[in-house]
C-alpha positions in Angstrom: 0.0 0.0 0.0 1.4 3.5 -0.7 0.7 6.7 1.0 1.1 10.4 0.8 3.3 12.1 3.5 1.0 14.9 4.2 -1.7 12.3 4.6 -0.4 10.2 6.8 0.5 13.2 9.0 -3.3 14.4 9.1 -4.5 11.4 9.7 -2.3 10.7 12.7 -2.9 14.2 14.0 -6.6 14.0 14.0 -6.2 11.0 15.7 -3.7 12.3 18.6 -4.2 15.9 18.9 -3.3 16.8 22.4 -0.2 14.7 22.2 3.2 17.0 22.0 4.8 16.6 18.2 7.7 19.1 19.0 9.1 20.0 21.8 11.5 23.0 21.3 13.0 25.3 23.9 10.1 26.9 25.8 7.7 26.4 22.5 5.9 23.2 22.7 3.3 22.1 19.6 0.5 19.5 19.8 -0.2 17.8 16.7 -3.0 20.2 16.4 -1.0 22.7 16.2 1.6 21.5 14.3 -1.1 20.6 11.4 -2.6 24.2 11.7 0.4 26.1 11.0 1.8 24.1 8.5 -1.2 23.6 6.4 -1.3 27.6 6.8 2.2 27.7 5.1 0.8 25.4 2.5 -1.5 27.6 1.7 0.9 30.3 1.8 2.7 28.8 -0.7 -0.5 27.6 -2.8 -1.7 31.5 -2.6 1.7 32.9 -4.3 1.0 30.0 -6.9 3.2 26.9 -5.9 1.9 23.5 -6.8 2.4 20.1 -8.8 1.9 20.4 -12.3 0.9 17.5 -15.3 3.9 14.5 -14.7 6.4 15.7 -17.4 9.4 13.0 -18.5 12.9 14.1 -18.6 16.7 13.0 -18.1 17.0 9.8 -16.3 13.2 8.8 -17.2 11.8 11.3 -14.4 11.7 14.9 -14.0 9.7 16.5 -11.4 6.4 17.5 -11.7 6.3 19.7 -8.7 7.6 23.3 -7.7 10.6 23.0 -5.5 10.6 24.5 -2.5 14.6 25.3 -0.4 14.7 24.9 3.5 17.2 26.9 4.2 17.3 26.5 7.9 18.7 25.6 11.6 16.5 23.2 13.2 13.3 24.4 15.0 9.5 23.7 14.3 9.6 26.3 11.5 12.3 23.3 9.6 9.7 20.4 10.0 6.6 22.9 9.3 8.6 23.9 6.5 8.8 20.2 5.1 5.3 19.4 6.1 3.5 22.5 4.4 5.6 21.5 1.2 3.9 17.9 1.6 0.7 19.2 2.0 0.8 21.9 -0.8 2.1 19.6 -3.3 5.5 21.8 -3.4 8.9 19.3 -3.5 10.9 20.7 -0.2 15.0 19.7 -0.6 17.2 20.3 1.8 20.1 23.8 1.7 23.2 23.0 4.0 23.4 26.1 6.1 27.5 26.5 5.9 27.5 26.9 2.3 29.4 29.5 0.8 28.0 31.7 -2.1 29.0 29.3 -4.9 27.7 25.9 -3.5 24.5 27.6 -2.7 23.9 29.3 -6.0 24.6 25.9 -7.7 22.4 24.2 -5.9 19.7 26.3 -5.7 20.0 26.5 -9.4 20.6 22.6 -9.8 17.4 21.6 -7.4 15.2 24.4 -9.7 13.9 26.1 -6.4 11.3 28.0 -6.8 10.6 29.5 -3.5 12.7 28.8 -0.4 12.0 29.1 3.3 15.1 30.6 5.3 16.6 32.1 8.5 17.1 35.7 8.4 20.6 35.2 9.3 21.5 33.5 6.1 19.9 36.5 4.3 23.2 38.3 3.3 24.7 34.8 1.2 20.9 34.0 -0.2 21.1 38.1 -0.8 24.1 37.5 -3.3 22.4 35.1 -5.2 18.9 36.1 -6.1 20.6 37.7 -9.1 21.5 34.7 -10.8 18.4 32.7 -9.8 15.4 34.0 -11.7 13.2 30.9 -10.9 12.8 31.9 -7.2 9.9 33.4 -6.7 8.6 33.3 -3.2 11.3 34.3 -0.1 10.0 33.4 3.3 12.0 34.7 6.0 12.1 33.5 9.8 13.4 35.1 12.2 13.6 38.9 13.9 16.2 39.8 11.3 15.5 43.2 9.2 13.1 41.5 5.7 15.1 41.0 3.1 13.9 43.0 0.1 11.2 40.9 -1.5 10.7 38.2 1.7 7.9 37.6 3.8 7.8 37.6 7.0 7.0 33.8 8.4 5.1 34.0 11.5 3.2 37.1 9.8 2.3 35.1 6.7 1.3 32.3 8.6 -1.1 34.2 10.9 -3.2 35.9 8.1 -3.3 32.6 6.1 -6.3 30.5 6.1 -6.2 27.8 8.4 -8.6 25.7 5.9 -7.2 22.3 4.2 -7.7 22.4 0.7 -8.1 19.6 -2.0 -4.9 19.5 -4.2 -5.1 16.0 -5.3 -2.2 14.8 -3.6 -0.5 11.4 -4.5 1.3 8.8 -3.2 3.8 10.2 -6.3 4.4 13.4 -4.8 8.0 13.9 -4.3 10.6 14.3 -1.3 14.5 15.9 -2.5 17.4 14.7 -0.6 20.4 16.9 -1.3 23.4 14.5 -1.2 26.2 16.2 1.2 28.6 16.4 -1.6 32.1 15.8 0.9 33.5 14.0 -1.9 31.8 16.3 -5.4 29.0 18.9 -5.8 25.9 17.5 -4.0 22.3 15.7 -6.3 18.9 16.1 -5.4 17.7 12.5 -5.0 14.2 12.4 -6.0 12.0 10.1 -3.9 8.5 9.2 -4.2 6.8 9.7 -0.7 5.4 6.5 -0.9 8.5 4.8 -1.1 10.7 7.4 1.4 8.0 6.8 4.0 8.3 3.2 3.6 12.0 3.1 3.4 12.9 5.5 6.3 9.9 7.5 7.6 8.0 5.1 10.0 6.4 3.0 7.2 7.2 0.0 8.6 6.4 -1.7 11.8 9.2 -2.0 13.9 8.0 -5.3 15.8 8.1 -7.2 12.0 9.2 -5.1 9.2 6.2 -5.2 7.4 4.9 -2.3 5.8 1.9 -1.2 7.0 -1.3 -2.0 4.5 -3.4 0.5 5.3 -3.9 4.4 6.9 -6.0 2.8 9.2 -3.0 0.7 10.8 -0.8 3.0 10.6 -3.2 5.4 12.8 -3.7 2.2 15.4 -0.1 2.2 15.9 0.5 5.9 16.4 -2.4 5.6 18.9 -1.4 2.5 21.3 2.2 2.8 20.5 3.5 6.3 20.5 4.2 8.9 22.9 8.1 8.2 22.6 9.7 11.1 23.2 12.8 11.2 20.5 15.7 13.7 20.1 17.6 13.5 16.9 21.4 15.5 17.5 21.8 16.2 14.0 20.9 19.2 11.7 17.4 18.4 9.5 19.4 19.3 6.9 20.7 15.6 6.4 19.0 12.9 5.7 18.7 11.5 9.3 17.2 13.9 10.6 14.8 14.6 8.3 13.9 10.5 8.8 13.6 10.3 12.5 11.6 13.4 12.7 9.3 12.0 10.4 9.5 8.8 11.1 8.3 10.0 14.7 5.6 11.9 13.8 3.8 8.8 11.6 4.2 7.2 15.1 2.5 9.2 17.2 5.8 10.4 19.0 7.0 13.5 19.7 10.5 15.3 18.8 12.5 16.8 20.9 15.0 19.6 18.9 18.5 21.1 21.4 18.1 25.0 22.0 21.2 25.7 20.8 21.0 24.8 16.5 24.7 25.9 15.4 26.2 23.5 16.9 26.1 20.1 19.1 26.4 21.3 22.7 26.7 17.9 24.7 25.8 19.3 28.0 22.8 20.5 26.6 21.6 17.1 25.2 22.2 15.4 28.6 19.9 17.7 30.4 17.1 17.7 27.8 17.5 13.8 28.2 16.9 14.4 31.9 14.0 17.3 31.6 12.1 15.7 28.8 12.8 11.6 29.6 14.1 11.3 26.4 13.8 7.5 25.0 15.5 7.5 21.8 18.6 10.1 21.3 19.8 9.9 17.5 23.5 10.9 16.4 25.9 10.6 14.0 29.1 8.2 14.4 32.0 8.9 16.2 32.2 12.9 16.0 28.8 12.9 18.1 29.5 10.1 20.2 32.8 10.8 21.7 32.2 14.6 22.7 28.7 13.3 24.5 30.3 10.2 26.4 32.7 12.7 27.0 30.2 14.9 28.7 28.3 11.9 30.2 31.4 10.5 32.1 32.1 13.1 34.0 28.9 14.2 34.5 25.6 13.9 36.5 22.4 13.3 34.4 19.5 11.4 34.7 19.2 8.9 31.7 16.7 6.4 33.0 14.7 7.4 30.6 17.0 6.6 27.8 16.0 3.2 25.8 18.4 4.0 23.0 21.3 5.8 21.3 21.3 5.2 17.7 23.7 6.1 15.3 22.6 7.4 11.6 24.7 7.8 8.9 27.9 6.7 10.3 28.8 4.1 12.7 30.2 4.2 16.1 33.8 2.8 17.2 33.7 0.0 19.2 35.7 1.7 22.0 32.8 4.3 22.1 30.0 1.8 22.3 31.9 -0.2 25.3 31.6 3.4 27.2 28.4 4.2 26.5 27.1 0.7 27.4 29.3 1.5 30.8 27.5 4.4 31.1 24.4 3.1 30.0 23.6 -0.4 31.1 20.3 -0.9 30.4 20.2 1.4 27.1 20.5 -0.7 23.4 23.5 1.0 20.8 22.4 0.5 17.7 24.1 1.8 14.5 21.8 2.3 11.6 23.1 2.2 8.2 21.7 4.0 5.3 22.2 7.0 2.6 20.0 9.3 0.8 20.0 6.7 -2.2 19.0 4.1 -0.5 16.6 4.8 3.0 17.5 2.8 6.2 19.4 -0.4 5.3 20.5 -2.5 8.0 22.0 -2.2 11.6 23.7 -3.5 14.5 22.4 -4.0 17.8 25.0 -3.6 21.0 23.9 -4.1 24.6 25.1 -4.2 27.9 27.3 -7.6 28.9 28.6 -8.5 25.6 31.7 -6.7 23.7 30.4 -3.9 21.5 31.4 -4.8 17.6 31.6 -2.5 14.5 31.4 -3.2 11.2 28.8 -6.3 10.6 25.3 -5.3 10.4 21.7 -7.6 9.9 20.2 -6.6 6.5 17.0 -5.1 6.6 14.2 -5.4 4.0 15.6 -5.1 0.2 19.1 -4.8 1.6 21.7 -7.1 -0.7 25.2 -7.4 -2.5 25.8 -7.4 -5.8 29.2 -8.1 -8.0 31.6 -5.8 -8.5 30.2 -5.4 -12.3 26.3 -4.9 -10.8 25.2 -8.2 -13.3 24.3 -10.9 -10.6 23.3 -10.5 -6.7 26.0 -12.6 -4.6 25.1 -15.2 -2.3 25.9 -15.3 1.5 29.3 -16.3 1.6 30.7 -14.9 -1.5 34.5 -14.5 -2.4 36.0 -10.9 -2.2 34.0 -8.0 -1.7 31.0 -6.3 -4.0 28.5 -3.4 -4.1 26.1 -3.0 -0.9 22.7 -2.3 -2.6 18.9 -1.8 -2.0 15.9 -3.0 -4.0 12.5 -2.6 -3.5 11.5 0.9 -2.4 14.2 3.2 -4.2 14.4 6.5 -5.6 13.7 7.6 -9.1 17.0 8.8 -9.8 19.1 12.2 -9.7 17.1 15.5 -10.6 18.4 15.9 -14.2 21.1 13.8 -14.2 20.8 10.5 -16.4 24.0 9.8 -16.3 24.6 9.6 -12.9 21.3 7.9 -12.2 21.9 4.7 -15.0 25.0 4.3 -12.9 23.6 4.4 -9.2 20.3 2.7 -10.0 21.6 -0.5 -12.4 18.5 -3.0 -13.5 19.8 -6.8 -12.7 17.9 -9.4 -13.9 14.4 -7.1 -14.2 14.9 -5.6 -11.0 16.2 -1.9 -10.2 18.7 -1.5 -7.2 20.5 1.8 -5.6 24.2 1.2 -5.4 25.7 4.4 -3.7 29.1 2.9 -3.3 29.6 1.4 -0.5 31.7 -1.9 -0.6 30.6 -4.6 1.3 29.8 -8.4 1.5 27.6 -10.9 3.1 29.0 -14.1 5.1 27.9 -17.3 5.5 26.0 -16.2 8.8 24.1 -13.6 6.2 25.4 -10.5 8.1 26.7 -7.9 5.6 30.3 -6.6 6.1 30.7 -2.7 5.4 34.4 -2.0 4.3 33.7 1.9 3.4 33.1 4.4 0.5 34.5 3.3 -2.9 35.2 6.5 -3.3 37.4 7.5 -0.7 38.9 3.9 -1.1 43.0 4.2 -1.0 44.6 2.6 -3.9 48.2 1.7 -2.0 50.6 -0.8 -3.5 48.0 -2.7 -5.6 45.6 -3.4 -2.4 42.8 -1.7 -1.7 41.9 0.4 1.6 39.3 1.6 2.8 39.7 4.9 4.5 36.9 4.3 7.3 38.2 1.2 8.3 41.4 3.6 9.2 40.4 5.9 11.3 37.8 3.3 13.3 40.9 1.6 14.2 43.2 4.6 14.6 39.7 5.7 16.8 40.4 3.2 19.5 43.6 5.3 21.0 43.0 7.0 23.5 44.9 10.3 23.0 42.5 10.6 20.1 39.5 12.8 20.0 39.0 13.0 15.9 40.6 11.7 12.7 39.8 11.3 9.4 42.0 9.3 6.5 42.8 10.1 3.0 45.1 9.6 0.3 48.7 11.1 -1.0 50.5 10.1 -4.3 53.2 8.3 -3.7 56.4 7.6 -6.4 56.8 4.1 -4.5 53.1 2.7 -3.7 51.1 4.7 -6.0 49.2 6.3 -2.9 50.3 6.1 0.7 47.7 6.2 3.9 47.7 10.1 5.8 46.0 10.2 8.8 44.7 13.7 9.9 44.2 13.9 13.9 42.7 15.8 16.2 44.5 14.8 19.7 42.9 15.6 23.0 43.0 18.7 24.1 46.7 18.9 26.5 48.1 15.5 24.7 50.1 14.8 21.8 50.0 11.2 20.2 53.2 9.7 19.3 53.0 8.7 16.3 54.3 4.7 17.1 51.6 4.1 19.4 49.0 5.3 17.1 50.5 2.5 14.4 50.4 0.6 17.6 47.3 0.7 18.4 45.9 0.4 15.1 47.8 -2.7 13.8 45.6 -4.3 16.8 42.6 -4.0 14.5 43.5 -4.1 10.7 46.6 -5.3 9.0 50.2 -3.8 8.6 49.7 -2.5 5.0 46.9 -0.3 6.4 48.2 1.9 8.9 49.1 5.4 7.9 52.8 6.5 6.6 52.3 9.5 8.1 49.9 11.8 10.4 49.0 15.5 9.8 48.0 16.9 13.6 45.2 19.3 12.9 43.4 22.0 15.8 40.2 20.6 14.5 39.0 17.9 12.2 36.9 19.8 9.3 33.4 17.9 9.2 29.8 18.6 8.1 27.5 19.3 11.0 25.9 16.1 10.6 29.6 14.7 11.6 29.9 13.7 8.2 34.5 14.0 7.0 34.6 16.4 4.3 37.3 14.4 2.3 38.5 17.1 0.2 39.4 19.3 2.7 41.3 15.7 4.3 42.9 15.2 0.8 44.3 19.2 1.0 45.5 18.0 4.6 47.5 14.8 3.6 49.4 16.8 0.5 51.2 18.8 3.2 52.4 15.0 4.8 
């Protein structure tokens, strides 16, 4: 059965009213609320002429037959109203990272076609630079008690003299959701999903006891009803994917999120005491760069985290050595790491709990989750020789928003069916567990074997005079490329350099380990926690 985002939001809403959907600060929204205001905004953005428009083909097979509509924000109710009035007003939203410069964000503004964007009034000056050069945005919404900028609206004011009033826009289970790519490693692609399949694939589709998808609006209602109320704080900006999915993926349960007062950046103290205020169940991060400044925090000091049923991280996975700490911390809280990407929704994950040693790096597959060759022509079976593609079927994207090049390539047909291969190389044992190795495309070609730069710096993680690092390649006259390791120490230490190869050769083999280490004030990553690898590349040419 397939569903429409917006739907499945009213639908819940009208069915738990009174029960908190965000929690923010000293603002605190029922779903009533919530639904008001955003279908408000929707038809805000219907009034100034935003809508879907007849289904029109293009590169890659799809085009979008939508307006687009940028979110250009920290996070804060306005973000998910933002992404919910764009749901129910048949308007695409896509995701603007908020550290952009002026080039990235004219390009992809231009790239994702926006047509009217949502932002903070403190990004006005960069957005300001770029109107120029982007004649298809035509609506400017502005939040915040910044001065308008020339040709905005002012959010809370366009909101309160919008009519409150659903309207009939003959929404479809086709109606699209854009996921901006980060673009660490290239210029980012707006990933066009069908809501039907996103919600399935990452938004709370599914019912967690069994997997199944849910086959009707009806059950999916029942669930939210007798099974929500979980209160769920996702770490990470809404600008990446997993927040975006946990947010969501709360609401079509009948939960409620819970967003940090501070937006600009991850304040660890902060989380621990909204943990403690709100009895926080599930507290979502991102890998290693969330994880070790919060066990930091949690170690030495005193928070109540009863409450706390699990810590789950999205997008990257935690080292091993953090998991042991936070199970030390947190006996009778799960760790799980949940493995996805904007190509593919959630894929599999791994499951860590208190009295057995925390592992990294073998995950269960979820639904549709698989590995194919190395040439994409033939799914491999559990126990395969060498190592092949990690790949999803079943509910995937459409493609890349005018790229049909790039979309042949990630979405391959085998054998009739359609897979997402974003790159990943992996492969499944004879116990069917899948083995992540890392990116192919930060993969380090050194001496003819091939590394994987992830699998570096988790084992370079476990040191303790480590509080960041990130891997990357250098050319090399004798190996082709050599291992650099760029690390962040501990604030007051400074690693030698043998005992980081020390420490490392206890996890992954000789021909591995770095050549040499770059000690950097600060390791350069996205606010999602995500290693911007071009920036690690500059770092290991001065090795």
């Amino acid at each position: 059965m397939d569903f429409n985002l917006a739907d499945v939001f009213e639908a819940v809403a009208a069915a738990v009213p009174d029960r908190e959907a965000i929690v923010w600060g000293d603002k605190r929204f029922t779903y009533a609320q919530l639904d008001e205001r955003s279908t408000r905004l929707a038809n805000v953005l219907t009034d100034a002429g935003h809508g879907a428009h007849s289904s029109r083909e293009g590169l890659g097979g799809h085009e979008s037959h939508q307006d687009h509509l940028a979110v250009y924000l920290y996070n804060g109710n306005e973000y998910l109203e933002t992404m919910l009035a764009g749901f129910k007003g048949r308007v695409a939203p896509f995701n603007v990272n908020y550290r952009y410069v002026e080039e990235e964000l004219r390009y992809l503004l231009a790239n994702c076609n926006a047509n009217a964007i949502v932002f903070d009034g403190r990004f006005a000056p960069t957005l300001a630079a770029v109107l120029p050069d982007l004649p298809n945005l035509k609506t400017l919404v502005q939040v915040g008690d910044e001065p308008l900028l020339d040709g905005a609206i002012s959010y809370e004011d366009a909101i309160a003299a919008a009519s409150p009033e659903p309207r009939e826009l003959g929404r479809t289970a086709d109606d699209l959701y854009i996921l901006c790519t980060g673009g660490t490693t290239g210029m980012p692609k707006g990933v066009l999903w069908r809501q039907a399949d996103i919600h399935m694939g990452a938004m709370g589709g599914r019912d967690l006891a069994s997997g199944q998808e849910f086959e009707s609006l009806e059950a999916i209602v029942a669930n939210a009803v007798d099974g929500g109320g979980a209160m769920m704080l996702p770490a990470p900006p809404f600008m990446h994917g997993a927040g975006h999915w946990m947010a969501f993926g709360a609401f079509n349960g009948g939960n409620t999120v819970v967003i940090q007062e501070e937006v600009t950046r991850l304040e660890p103290d902060q989380i621990w005491n909204l943990v403690e205020r709100e009895g926080v169940n599930i507290l979502l991060i991102v890998g290693d760069a969330f994880g070790r400044p919060l066990i930091d925090a949690l170690e030495v000091g005193s928070f109540d985290t009863s409450s706390l049923l699990a810590v789950v991280s999205g997008g990257a996975p935690l080292n091993s050595t953090l998991k042991d700490r936070f199970l030390a911390e947190l006996p009778s809280t799960m760790v799980m790491d949940a493995v996805g990407a904007s190509e593919t929704g959630s894929q599999m994950s791994h499951v860590s709990a208190a009295g057995a040693k925390a592992s990294t790096g073998t995950f269960t597959p979820g639904p549709g989750a698989v590995v194919v060759s190395s040439e994409m022509d033939a799914v491999l079976p559990a126990g395969h020789d060498g190592d092949g593609w990690l790949a999803q079927q079943g509910r995937v994207p459409l493609g890349y928003l005018g790229d049909a090049d790039k979309t042949a390539r990630t979405f391959p047909v085998i054998d009739g069916t359609r897979y997402a291969v974003p790159g990943d190389r992996a492969r499944l044992n004879a116990d069917n567990e899948i083995e992540l190795f890392g990116r192919d495309s930060v993969t380090i070609n050194s001496g003819g074997e091939k590394i994987f730069a992830e699998e570096v710096e988790q084992a370079l993680a476990h040191h303790p005079d480590i509080f960041d690092v990130v891997v990357a390649g250098k050319p090399s006259e004798k190996w082709g490329n050599e291992v650099i390791a760029i690390v962040q120490s501990r604030e007051g230490v400074t690693p030698d350099e043998e005992s980081l190869r020390e420490e490392a050769a206890k996890h992954i083999a000789r021909f591995k380990l770095p050549k040499a280490f770059v000690f950097v004030d600060a390791v350069l990553r996205s606010p999602a926690g995500k290693a911007d690898y071009r920036w690690a590349k500059e770092q290991a040419a001065q090795a």
